[in-house]
DRENDO-1510 file (C-alpha; in Angstrom, 1 decimal, always signed):
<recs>
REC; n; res; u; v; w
REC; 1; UNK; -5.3; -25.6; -4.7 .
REC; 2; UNK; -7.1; -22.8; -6.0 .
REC; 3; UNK; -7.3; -18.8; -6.2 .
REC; 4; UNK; -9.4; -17.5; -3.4 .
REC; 5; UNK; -8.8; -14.0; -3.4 .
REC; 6; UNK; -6.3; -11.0; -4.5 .
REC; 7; UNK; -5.6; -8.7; -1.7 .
REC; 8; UNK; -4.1; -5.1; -2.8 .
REC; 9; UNK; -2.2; -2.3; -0.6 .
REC; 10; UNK; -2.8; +1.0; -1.4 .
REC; 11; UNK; -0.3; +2.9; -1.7 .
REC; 12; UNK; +1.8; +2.9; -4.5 .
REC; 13; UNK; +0.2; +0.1; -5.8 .
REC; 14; UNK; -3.9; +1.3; -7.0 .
REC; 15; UNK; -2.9; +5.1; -6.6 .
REC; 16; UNK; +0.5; +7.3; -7.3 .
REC; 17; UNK; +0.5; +8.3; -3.5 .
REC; 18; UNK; +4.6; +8.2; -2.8 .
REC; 19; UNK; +5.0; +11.7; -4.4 .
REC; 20; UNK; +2.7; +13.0; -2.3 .
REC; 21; UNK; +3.6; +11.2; +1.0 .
REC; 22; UNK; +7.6; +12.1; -0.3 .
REC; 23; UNK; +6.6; +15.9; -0.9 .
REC; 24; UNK; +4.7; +16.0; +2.6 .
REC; 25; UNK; +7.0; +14.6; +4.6 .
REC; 26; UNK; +10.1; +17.0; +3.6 .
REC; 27; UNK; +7.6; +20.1; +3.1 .
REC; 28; UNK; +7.3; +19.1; +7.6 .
REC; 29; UNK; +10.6; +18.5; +8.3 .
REC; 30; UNK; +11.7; +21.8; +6.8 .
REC; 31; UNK; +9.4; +23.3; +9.0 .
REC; 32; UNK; +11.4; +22.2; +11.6 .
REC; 33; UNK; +14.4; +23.1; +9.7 .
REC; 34; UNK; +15.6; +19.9; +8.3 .
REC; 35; UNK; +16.3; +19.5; +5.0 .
REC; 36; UNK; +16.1; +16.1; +3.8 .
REC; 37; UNK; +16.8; +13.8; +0.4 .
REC; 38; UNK; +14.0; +12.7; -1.2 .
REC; 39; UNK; +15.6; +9.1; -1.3 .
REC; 40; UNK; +15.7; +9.7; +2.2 .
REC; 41; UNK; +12.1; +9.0; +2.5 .
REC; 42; UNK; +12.1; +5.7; +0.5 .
REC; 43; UNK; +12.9; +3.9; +3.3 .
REC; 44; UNK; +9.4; +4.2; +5.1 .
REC; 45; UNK; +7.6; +3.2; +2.4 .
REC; 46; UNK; +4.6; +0.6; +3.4 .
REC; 47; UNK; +4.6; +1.5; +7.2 .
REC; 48; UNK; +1.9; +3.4; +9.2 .
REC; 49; UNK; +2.5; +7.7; +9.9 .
REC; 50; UNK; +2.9; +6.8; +13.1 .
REC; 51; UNK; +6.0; +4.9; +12.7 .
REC; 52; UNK; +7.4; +7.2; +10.4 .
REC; 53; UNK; +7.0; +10.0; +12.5 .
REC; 54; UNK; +8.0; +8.1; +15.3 .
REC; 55; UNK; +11.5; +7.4; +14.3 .
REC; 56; UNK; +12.2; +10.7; +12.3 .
REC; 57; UNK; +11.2; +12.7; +16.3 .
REC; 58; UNK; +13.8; +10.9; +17.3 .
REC; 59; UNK; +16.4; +11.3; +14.4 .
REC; 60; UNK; +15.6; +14.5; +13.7 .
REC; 61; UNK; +14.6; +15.9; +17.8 .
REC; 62; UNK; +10.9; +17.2; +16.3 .
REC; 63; UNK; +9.9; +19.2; +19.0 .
REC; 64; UNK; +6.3; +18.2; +18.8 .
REC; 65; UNK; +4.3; +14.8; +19.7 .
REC; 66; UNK; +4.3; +12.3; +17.1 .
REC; 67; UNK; +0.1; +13.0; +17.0 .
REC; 68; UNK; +0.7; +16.7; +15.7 .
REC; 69; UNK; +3.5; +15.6; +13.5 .
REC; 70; UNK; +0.9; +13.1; +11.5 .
REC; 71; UNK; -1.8; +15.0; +11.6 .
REC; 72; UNK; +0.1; +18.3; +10.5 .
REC; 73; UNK; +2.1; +15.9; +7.2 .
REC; 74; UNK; -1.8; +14.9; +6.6 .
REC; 75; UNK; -2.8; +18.5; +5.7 .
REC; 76; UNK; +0.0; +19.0; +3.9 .
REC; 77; UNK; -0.4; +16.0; +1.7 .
REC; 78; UNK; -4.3; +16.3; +1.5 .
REC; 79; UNK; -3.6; +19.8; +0.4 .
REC; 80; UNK; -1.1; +18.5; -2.1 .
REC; 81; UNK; -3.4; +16.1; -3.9 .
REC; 82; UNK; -6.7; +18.3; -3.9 .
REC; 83; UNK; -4.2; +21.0; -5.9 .
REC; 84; UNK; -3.0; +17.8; -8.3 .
REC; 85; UNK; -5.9; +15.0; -7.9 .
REC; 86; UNK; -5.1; +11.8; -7.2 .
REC; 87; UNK; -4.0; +9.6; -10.3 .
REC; 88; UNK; -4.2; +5.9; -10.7 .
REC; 89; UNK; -1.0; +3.6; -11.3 .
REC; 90; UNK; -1.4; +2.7; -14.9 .
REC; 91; UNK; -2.6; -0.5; -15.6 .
REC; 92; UNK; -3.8; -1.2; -12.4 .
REC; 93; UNK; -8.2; -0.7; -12.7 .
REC; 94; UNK; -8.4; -2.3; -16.0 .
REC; 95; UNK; -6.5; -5.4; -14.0 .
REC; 96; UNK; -8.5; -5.3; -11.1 .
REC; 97; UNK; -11.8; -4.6; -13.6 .
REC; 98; UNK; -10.6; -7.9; -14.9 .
REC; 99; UNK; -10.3; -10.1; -11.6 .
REC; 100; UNK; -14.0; -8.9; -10.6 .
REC; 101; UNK; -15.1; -9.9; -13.7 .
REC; 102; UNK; -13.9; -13.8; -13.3 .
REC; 103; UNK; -15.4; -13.5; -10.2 .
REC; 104; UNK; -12.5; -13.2; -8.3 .
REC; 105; UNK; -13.0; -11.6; -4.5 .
REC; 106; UNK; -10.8; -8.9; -3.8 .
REC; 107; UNK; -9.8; -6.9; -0.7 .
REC; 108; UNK; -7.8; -4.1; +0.1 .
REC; 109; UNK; -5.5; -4.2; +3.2 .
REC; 110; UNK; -3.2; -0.6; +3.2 .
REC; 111; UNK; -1.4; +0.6; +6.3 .
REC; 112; UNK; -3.2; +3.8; +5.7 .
REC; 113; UNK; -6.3; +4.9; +7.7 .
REC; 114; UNK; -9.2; +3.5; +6.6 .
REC; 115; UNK; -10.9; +7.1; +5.8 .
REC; 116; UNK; -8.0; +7.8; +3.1 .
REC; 117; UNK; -8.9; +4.3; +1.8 .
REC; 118; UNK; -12.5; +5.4; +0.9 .
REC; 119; UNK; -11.7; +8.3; -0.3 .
REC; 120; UNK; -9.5; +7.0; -2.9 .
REC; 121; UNK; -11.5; +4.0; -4.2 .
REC; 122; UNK; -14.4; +6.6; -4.1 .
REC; 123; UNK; -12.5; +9.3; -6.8 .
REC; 124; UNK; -11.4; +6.5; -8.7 .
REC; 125; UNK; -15.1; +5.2; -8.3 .
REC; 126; UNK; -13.3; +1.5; -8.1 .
REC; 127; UNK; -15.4; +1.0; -4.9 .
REC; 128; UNK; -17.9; -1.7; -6.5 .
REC; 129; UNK; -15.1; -4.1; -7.0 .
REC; 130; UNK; -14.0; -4.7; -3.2 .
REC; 131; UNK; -15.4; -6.8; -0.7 .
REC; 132; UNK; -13.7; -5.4; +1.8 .
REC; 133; UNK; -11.3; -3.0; +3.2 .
REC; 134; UNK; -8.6; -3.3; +6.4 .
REC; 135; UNK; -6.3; -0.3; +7.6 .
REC; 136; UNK; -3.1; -1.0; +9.4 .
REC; 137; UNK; -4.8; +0.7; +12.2 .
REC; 138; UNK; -7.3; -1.7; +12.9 .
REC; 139; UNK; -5.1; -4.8; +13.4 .
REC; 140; UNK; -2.9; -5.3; +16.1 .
REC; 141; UNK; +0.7; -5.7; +14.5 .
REC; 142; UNK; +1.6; -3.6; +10.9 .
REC; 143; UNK; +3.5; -4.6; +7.8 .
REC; 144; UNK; +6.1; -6.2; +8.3 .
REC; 145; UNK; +3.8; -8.2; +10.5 .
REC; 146; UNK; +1.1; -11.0; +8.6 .
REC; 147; UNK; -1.5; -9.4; +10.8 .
REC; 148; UNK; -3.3; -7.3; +8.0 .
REC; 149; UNK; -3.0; -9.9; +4.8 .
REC; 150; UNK; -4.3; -12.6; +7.5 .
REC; 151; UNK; -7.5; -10.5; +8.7 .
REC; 152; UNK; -7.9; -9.8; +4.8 .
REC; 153; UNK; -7.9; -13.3; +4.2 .
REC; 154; UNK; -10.1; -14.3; +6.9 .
REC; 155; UNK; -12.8; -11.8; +6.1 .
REC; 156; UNK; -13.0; -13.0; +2.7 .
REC; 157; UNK; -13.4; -16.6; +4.0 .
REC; 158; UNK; -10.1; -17.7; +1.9 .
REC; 159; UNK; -6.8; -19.6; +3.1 .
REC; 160; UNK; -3.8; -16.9; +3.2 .
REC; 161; UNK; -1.9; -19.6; +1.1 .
REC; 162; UNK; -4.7; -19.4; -1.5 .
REC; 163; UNK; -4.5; -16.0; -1.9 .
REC; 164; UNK; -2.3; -13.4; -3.9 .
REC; 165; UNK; -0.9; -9.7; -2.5 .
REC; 166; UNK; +0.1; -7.4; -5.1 .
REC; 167; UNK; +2.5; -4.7; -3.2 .
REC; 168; UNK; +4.9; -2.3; -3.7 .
REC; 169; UNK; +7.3; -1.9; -0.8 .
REC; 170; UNK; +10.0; -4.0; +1.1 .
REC; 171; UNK; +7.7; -4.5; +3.9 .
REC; 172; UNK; +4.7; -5.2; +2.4 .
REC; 173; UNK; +6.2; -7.9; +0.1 .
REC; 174; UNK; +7.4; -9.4; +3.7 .
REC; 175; UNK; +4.5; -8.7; +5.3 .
REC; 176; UNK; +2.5; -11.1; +2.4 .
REC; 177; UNK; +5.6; -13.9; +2.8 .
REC; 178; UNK; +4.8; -13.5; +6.6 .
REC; 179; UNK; +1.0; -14.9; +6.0 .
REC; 180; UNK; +2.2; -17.4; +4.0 .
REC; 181; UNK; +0.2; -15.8; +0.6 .
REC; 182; UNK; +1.6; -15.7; -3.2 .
REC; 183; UNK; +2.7; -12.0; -3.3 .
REC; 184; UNK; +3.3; -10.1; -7.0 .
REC; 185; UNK; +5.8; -7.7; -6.3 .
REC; 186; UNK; +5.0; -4.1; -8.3 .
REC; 187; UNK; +8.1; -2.3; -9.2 .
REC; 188; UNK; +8.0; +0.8; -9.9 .
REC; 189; UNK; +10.5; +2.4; -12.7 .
REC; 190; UNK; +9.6; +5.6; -11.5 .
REC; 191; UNK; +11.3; +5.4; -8.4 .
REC; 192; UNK; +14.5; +3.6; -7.1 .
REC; 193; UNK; +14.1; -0.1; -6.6 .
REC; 194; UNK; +12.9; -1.6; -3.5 .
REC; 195; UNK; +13.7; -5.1; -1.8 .
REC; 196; UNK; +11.2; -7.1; -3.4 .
REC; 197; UNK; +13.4; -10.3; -3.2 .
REC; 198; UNK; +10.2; -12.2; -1.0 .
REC; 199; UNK; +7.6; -11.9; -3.6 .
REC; 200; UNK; +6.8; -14.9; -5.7 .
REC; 201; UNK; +7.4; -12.8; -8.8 .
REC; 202; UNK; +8.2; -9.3; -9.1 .
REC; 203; UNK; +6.7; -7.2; -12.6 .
REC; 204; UNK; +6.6; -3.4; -13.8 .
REC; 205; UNK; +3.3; -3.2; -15.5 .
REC; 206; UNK; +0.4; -4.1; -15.0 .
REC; 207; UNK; -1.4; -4.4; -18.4 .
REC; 208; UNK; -0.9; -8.0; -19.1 .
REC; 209; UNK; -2.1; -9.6; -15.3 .
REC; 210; UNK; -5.3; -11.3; -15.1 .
REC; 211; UNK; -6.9; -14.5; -13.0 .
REC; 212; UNK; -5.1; -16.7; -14.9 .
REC; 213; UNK; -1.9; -15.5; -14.4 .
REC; 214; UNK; -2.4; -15.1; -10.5 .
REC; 215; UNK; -4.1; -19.0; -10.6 .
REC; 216; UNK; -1.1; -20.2; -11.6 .
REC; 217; UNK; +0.4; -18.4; -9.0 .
REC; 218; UNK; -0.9; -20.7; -6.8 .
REC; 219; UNK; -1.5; -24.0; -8.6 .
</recs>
């Protein structure tokens, strides 16, 4: 058994998106007149906008298609993060810098679309170190469903149980267990706890991870 490749959502886990998605999501529902919690959010962390929207329309009776409502939270939150720029997790390129450099082959495979995907590994000109990149709106079935962490795998010509998932959320911890693929669990200390309990190990930095560590993962 061996390391074949390291597969990384997005979201939370190579950039600080969650204040922005958290900000853009209540900055919308006030529109409509709802006033929400920010922990109220928390819970949709690592699905697709269309989801999100989906159920919140029907919580919350939006009185506009679930289309409008993603694409109107989109300019809000694109808005938001031109004013503030979009910031790395700490820790997380000098890790990643590290896995390329053993020769590691590395994907990413985020529920978000697959433009917002280039144009973060673009500003954080982090680009050179993927192989290749999957949105959860190019595979059938979303986290918690295998489907994206298997395509990843396949693409990058390495068995799912050879490979490791670093994630963030609830369901993309499940989504990695689901593809039967080692999964280090990120937790965040800036925001409350999620259900990580399905990763192989869970950690809140990542300043001391290299190949090594995510080898023995495997072996």
């Amino acid at each position: 058994n061996m390391l074949e490749a390291v597969l990384f959502d997005m979201d939370g886990v190579i950039i600080d998106t969650e204040p922005f998605f958290l900000r853009s999501e209540s900055m919308l529902l006030k529109e409509f007149g709802v006033d929400t919690e920010l922990e109220y959010h928390f819970r949709y962390q690592g699905t697709t906008h269309e989801y999100m929207w989906e159920t919140m329309k029907n919580e919350f009776n939006l009185d506009a298609p679930v289309g409008e409502l993603v694409e109107r939270a989109n300019v809000i939150r694109n808005r938001l993060m031109e004013e503030d720029g979009l910031q790395p997790i700490p820790g997380v390129i000098p890790f990643i810098a590290r896995l390329h450099e053993a020769g590691v082959p590395l994907a990413i495979a985020s529920s978000s679309p697959l433009t917002d995907i280039h144009k973060a590994v673009k500003a954080l000109d982090i680009e050179k170190y993927f192989s290749y990149f999957v949105s959860g709106e190019s595979v059938a079935h979303s986290k918690p469903a295998p489907d994206i962490f298997l395509d990843a795998a396949e693409n990058l010509n390495a068995k799912p149980e050879n490979c490791v998932v670093i994630e963030d959320s609830k369901n993309g911890v499940a989504s990695a267990h689901a593809a039967g693929c080692k999964c280090i669990g990120f937790r965040n200390l800036e925001f409350p706890p999620q259900d990580l309990s399905l990763a192989s190990v869970i950690v809140t930095d990542f300043s001391d991870l290299d190949a090594a560590y995510c080898r023995a993962l495997i072996g």
